[in-house]
N, C-alpha and C positions, 0 to 999 in steps of 0.2 A: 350815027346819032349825034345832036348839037349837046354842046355841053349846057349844062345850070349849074349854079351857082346858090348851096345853100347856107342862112345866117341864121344862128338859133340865137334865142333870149341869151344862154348862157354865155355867149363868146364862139361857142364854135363854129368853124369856118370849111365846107367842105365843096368838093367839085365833085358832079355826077356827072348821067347823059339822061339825057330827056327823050321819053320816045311817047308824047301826048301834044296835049296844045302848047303854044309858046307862049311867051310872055313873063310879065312878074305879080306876084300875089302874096298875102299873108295871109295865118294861120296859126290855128294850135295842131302841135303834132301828139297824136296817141298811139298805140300799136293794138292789134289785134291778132289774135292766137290761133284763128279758125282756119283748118288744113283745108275746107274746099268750098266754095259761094261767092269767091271772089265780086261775080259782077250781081250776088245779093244785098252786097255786103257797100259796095259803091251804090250802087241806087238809093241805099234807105236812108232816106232825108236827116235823119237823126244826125248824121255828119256832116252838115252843112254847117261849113266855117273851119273844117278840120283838114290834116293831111293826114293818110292812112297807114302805117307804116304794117306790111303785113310780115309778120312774122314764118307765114311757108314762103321756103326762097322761091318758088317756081310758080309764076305768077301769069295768064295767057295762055296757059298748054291747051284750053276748050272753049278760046273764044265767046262769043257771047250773045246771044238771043232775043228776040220779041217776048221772050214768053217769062222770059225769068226776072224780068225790069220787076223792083218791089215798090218802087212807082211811077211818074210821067216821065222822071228826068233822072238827072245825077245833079247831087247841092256841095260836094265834099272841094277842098279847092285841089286836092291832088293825092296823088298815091306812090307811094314809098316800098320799092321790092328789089328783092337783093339781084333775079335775074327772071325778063322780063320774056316770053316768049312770044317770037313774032308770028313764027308758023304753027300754027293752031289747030289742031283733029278732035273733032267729036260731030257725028252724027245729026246734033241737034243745034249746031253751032250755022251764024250765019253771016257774020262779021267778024274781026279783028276786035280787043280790047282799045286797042290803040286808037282805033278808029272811031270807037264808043266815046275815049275821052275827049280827041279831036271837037266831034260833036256838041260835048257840051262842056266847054273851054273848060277841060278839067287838067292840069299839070300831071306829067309819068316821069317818075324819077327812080332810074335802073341805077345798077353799077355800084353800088352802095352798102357797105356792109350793113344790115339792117338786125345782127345779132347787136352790136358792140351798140346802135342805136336803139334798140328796145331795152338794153341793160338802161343804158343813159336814162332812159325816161323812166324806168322804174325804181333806178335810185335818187334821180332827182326831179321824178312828177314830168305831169303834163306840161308841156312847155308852148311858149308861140317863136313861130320863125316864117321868115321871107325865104321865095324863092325864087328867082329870076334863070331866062337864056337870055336876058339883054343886056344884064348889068355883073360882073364880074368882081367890081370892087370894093371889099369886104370892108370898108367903111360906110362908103354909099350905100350899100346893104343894111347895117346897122342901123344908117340915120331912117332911112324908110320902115321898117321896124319898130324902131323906138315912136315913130310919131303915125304908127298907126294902131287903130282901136282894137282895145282887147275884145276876145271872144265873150266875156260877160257882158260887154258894153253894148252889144250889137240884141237887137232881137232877128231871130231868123224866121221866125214863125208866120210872117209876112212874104218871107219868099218862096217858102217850101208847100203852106196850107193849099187847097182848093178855092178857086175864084168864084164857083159858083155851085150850089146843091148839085149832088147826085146821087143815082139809089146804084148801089154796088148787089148782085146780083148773083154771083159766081162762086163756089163752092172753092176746096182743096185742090189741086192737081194730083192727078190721075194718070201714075204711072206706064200702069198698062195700056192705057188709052192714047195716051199722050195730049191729053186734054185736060181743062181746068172743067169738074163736076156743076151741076144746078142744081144743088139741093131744092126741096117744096119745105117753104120758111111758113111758119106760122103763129108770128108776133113780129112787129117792126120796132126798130130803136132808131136813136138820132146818135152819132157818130161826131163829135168835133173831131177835126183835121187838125192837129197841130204840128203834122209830120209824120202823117199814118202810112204804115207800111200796108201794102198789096193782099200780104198773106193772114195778118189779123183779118184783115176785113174778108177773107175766102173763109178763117177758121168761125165766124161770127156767123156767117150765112151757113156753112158744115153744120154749127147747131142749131139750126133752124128761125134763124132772127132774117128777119129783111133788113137791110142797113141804107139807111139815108144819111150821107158824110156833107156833111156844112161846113162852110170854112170858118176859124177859128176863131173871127169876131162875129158869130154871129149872137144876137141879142140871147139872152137867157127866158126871156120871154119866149119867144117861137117855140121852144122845146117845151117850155112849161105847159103854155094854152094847149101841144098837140096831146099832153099827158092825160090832162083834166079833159081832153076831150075823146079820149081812149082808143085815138091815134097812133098813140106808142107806147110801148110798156116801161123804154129804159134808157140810159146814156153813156155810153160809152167815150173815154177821154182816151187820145191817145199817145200813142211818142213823137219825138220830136227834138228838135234843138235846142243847145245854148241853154246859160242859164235861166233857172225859170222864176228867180228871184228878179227878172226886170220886165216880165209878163205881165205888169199893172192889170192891164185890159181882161186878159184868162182868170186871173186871182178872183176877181169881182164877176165874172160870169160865174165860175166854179161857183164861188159864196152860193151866190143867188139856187144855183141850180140844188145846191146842200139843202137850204131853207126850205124847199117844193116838196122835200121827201119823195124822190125817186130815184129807184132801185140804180143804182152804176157801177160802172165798173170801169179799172182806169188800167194803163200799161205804163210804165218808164216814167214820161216828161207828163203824165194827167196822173201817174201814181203822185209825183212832187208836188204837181199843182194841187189835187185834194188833201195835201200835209200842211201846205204855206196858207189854201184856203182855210184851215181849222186853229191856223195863229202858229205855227210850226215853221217856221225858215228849214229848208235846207242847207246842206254845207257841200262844199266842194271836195270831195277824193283827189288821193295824192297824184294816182295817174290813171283811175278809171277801172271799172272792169268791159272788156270789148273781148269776145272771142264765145266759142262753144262748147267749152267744158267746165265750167264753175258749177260744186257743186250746193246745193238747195237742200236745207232741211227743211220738212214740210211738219207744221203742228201734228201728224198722228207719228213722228216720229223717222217717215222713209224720210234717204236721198235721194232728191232729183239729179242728174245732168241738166244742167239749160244752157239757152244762149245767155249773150249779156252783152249791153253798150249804152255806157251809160259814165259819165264824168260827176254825177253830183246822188246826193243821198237824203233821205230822211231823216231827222234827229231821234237817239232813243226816247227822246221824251214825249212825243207822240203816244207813249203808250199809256198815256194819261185821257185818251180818247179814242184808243184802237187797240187790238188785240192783233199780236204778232203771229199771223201766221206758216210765216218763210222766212229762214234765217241766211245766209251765206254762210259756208263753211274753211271758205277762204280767209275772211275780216271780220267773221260776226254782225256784218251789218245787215239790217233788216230788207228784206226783197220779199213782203206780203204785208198784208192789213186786213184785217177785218172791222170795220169803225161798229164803237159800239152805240146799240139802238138803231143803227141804222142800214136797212138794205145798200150798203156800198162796202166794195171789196177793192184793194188794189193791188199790181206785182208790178215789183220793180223789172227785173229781169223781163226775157222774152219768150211766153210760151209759143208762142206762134214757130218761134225759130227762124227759119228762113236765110241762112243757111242752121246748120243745129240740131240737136235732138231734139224729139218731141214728145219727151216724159212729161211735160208740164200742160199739156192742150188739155186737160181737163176743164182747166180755169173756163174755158167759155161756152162748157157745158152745165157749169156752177152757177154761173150768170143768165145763162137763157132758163134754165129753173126757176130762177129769181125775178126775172121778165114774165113767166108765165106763169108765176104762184105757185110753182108745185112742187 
């Protein structure tokens, strides 16, 4: 394996080995907790602009498949594991990791204590760091670093959205089968792409919605005329990258689509944007929740399990126009909404899961209720 070289914000200086594409990149590094979905967990747009530090050290042991992509590509700039496994067994498997990242010039950095690095980011937050196999010298490191743009600065939502309408059609996966289901959908909704995962949009169509995904600039107008012309019943907003505080363009579609009064329902990066739409900024968490065990208290009182990935939050004062219905039982910070007077619902967190438990897939049976009046 060729060596890399990595510089984090704080000073620190270390050498790995690289077993993905070459070159040099930056990045914020966060860690995530989830013991198995590695190559779900790389696809999902939402980490486009990050490096992934996974916290199970055995990383590669089931290779990786057509079928488990949670969407077109991989957006993340690289991934972070303590030991990388080249030879790979599972049934369902039909490439290499390695060869995934290759693919789509994504940076693999083995070899690396990745306990002593997920402490680091926990006690001292998300961080950004350069990583290079061409450049060795921890100054030159640095100066590339300092004079390249933060993850808040960048919108990603340009890179990761859909370029062009599509109607997504495909149910859950199916075990037994070893097939993705067709549910018979009967109510359609429009879908903004701001970095939509694969498996929301299986679990949307599970409860009986047809789903048309548009990419992220699309006018607010479209969705409105198809509403009033009883087109669609509803709109789902979904996750995605980067902070959503420099989303201008989303803010102002959201607005608009608020104003229309129609039923929605948002996940992560459109739960933020219908908080910011309503005059509510979000704030940035100290290093994020990412991983598959956090757990959820839900307004009748249960705990959920859920997934989580997710760098930025809601403010409590929100609740001055929304009623809190999922709490974190982690930080107390808010992961539901219910806005008041009005048919729109959001969760921060991920019921979809992908990788994760799926305590939480109710939510988009709550939603297609709400789509179809009943």
């Amino acid at each position: 394996m060729k060596k890399i070289y990595l510089y984090f914000e704080n000073g620190l200086f270390l050498e790995a080995k690289s077993f993905g594409s070459e070159g040099t990149t930056f990045g914020e590094v966060v860690f995530n907790t989830s013991l198995t979905g590695y190559q779900e967990i790389i696809t999902d747009p939402s980490y486009a602009g990050q490096f992934i530090t996974f916290t199970m050290p055995e990383i590669g042991n089931v290779g990786v498949n057509a079928e488990d992509f949670e969407s077109a590509g991989a957006f993340c700039k690289g991934i972070i594991v303590r030991n990388y496994q080249k030879r790979y067994s599972n049934f369902r498997a039909q490439e290499s990791l390695e060869s995934l990242l290759k693919k789509h010039n994504i940076l693999g950095i083995t070899d690396i204590d990745t306990r002593a690095l997920t402490k680091m980011l926990r006690d001292e937050g998300a961080m950004e760091m350069v990583a290079s196999t061409e450049i060795s010298n921890k100054e030159e490191l640095k100066e590339i670093l300092m004079n390249s743009p933060k993850i808040g600065e960048i919108n990603y939502i340009k890179e990761v959205t859909t370029k062009e309408p599509y109607t997504h059609t495909s149910g859950k996966y199916d075990a037994r089968d070893f097939k993705y289901t067709t549910p018979k959908t009967t109510k359609k909704i429009i879908a903004y792409d701001f970095g939509i995962k694969r498996n929301i949009l299986n679990e949307l169509v599970t409860a009986g919605l047809e789903v048309e995904v548009v990419p992220a600039s699309t006018p607010a107008s479209y969705a409105i005329n198809k509403f009033k012309a009883g087109e669609i019943g509803g709109i789902f907003l979904s996750n995605g990258p980067g902070d959503p505080l420099v989303l201008d363009e989303q803010k102002a579609i959201t607005q608009e689509l608020l104003n229309a009064d129609i039923p929605m329902f948002a996940i992560c990066l459109g739960h933020q944007m219908l908080s910011i739409a309503h005059g509510f900024d979000t704030y940035k968490l100290k290093f994020g929740h990412h991983g598959g065990n956090h757990p959820v208290k839900n307004i009748k009182g249960q705990v959920e399990i859920t997934a989580q990935n997710h760098n930025y939050n809601v403010p409590d004062s929100i609740t001055e126009v929304a009623d809190v219905t999922h709490t974190n039982l982690f930080d107390n910070t808010i992961e539901g909404l219910k806005y008041k007077n009005k048919d729109v619902i959001s969760i921060q967190h991920h019921p979809e899961a992908s990788p994760g438990p799926h305590e939480s897939a109710y939510v988009f049976k709550e939603f297609a209720s709400m789509v179809k009046g009943v």
